[in-house]
C-alpha positions in Angstrom: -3.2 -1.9 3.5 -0.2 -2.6 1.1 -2.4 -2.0 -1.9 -3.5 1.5 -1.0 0.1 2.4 -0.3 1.0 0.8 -3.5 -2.4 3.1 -4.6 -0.9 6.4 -3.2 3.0 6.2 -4.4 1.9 5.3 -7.9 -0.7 8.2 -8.3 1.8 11.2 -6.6 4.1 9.7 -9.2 1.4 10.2 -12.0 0.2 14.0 -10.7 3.9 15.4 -10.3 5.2 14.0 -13.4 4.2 15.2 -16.8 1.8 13.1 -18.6 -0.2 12.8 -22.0 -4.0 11.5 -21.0 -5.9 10.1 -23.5 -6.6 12.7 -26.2 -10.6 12.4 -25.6 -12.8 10.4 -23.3 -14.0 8.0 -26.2 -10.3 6.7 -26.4 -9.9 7.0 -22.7 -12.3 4.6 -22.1 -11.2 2.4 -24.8 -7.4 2.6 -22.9 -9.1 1.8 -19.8 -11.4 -1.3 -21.3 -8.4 -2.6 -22.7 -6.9 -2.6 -19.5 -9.5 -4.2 -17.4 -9.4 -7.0 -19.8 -5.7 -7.6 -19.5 -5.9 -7.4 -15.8 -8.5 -9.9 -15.7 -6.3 -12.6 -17.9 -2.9 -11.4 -15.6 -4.2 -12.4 -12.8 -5.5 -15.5 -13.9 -1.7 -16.1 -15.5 -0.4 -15.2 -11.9 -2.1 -15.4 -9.3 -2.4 -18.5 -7.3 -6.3 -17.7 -6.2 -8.1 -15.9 -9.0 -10.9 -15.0 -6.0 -7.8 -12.8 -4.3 -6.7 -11.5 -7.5 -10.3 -9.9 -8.4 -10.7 -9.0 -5.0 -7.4 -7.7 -5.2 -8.6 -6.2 -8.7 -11.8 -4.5 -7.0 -10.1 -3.0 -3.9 -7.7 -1.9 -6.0 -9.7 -0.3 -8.5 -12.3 1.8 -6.3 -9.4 2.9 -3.8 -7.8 4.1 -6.9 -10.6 5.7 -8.6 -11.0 7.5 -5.4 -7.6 9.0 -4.6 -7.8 9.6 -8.4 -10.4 12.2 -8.1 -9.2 13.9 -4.8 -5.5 14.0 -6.2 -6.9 14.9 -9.2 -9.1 18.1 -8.0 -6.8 19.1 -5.4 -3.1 18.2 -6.8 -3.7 18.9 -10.4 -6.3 21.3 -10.2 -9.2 19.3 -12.4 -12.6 20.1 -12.1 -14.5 18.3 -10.5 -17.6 18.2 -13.0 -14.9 16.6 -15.4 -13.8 14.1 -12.9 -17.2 13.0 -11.8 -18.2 12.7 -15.7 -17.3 10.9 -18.6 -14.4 13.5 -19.3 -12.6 11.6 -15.9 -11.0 9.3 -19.5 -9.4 12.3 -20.8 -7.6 13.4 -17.7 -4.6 12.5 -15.8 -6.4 11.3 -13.4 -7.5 8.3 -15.5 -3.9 7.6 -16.3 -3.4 7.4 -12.5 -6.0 5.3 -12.2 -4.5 2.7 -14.4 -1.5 3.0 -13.7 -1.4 3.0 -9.6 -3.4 -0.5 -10.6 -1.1 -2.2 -12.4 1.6 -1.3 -9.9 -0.7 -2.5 -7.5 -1.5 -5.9 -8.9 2.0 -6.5 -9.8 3.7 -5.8 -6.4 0.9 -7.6 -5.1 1.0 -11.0 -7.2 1.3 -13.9 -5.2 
């Protein structure tokens, strides 16, 4: 339950602050790549149990792709044809969703 509070606070911080997404979805999903990757070598770094990290790492990442796209189309006012698509990587929602993540895995490190 912690990470999808962790989830929520990060993401309301995302959508009522201003923020520069990724300046098309190409590099969005290069941004978002890169992250995986370092989140997958964090938590081997830090976490005691790699199986809880990436099962911290896949909760994490589907709760936040979902409040993503409902903050997203109701908070910021994005389509939701872009946030079902390939355009999600250019939006602030993306940003969200990486961000509320790493918030998430680092509050949650143990």
């Amino acid at each position: 339950m912690s990470v999808i509070s962790i989830l929520i606070i990060a993401q309301f911080g995302i959508f009522t602050s201003m923020t520069i997404s990724a300046p098309n979805a190409e590099v969005g999903m290069m941004l978002v790549a890169g992250f995986m990757l370092a989140a997958f070598v964090f938590i081997r770094n830090s976490y005691s149990s790699y199986k809880k990290g990436l099962a911290h790492l896949i909760v994490a990442a589907v709760a936040a792709f979902f409040i993503s796209v409902v903050l997203g189309h109701y908070w910021a006012s994005i389509p939701l044809e872009d946030l079902l698509s390939q355009a999600y990587f250019a939006t602030d929602a993306a940003v969200a969703f990486v961000t509320s993540i790493a918030l998430s895995l680092l509050m949650g490190n143990r």
